[in-house]
N, C-alpha and C positions, 0 to 999 in steps of 0.2 A: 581510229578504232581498229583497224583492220592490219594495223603496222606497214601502212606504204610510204611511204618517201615524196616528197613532190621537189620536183623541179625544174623551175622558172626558165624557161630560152626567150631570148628576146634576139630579133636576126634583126642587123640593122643596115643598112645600105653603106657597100665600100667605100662609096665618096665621103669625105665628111662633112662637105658642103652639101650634099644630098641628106646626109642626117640631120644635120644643124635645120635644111630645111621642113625636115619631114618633124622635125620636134619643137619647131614654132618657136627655133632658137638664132633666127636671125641676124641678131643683135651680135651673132658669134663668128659674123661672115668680115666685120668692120680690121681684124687682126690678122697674123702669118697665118699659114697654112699650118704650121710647130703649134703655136697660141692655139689654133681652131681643134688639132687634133689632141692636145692636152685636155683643152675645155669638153669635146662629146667625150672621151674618156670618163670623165670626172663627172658627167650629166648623166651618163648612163650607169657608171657605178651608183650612185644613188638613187637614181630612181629604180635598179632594182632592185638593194638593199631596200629599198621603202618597200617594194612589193611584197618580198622576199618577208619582209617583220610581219607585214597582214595578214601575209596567207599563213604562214606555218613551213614556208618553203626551206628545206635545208640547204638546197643548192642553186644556185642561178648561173647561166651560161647566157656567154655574150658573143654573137658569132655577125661577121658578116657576110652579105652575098645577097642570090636571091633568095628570098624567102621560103617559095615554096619547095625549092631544093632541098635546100638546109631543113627546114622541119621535117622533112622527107629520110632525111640522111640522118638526123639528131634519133628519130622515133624509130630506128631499128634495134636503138637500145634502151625503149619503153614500154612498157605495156598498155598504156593510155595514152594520147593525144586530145589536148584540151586547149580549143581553137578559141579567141574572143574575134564576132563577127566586127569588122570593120566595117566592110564593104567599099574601102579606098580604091579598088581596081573597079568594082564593077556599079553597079545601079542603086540608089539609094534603099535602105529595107530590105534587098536581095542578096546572096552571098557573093561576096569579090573573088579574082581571080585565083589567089592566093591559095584560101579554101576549097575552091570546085578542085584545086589541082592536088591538092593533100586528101582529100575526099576521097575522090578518082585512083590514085596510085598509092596509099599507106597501107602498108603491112599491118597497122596495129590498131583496134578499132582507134575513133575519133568522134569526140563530140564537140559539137559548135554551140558555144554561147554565147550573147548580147555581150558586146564591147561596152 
């Protein structure tokens, strides 16, 4: 309604053996290093193409590193930040690491919402 843009970042951990794990993709540890790094390629293009069709997103970025750098470094060229609460770093129900630290240090406001 307003004419703004949305778009999708998703930061995923350098290792691909750390993403394979962090994405309950296992099953992707059995092949080469070549094989594994093709396969999160090909896992995360689609799964953000999937987000990407729901939400209305025109654009999606796939970046890695840590996270809360990277969001950090992404939203000085956004005017909103829009968190989904995980809470993988910290306390169950409480906000995780990730967020207190984009929280804390974002230039641009930021809202947090249920993962």
């Amino acid at each position: 309604r307003m004419g703004a843009s949305l778009t999708l970042l998703h930061v995923r951990p350098i290792s691909d053996v750390r993403a394979a794990i962090a994405e309950g993709r296992e099953d992707l540890l059995k092949g080469t290093s070549r094989a594994l790094a093709a396969a999160m390629k090909s896992h995360y293009a689609v799964r953000l193409a999937g987000l990407a069709a729901r939400s209305g997103a025109l654009e999606t970025c796939l970046i890695s590193g840590r996270a809360s750098r990277e969001v950090l470094r992404a939203a000085k060229g956004f005017d909103l930040v829009v968190m989904g609460r995980t809470g993988r770093g910290g306390l169950s129900g409480l906000l995780g690491g990730t967020t207190h630290k984009v929280l804390a240090a974002c230039t641009v406001p930021v809202i947090v919402v249920p993962a």
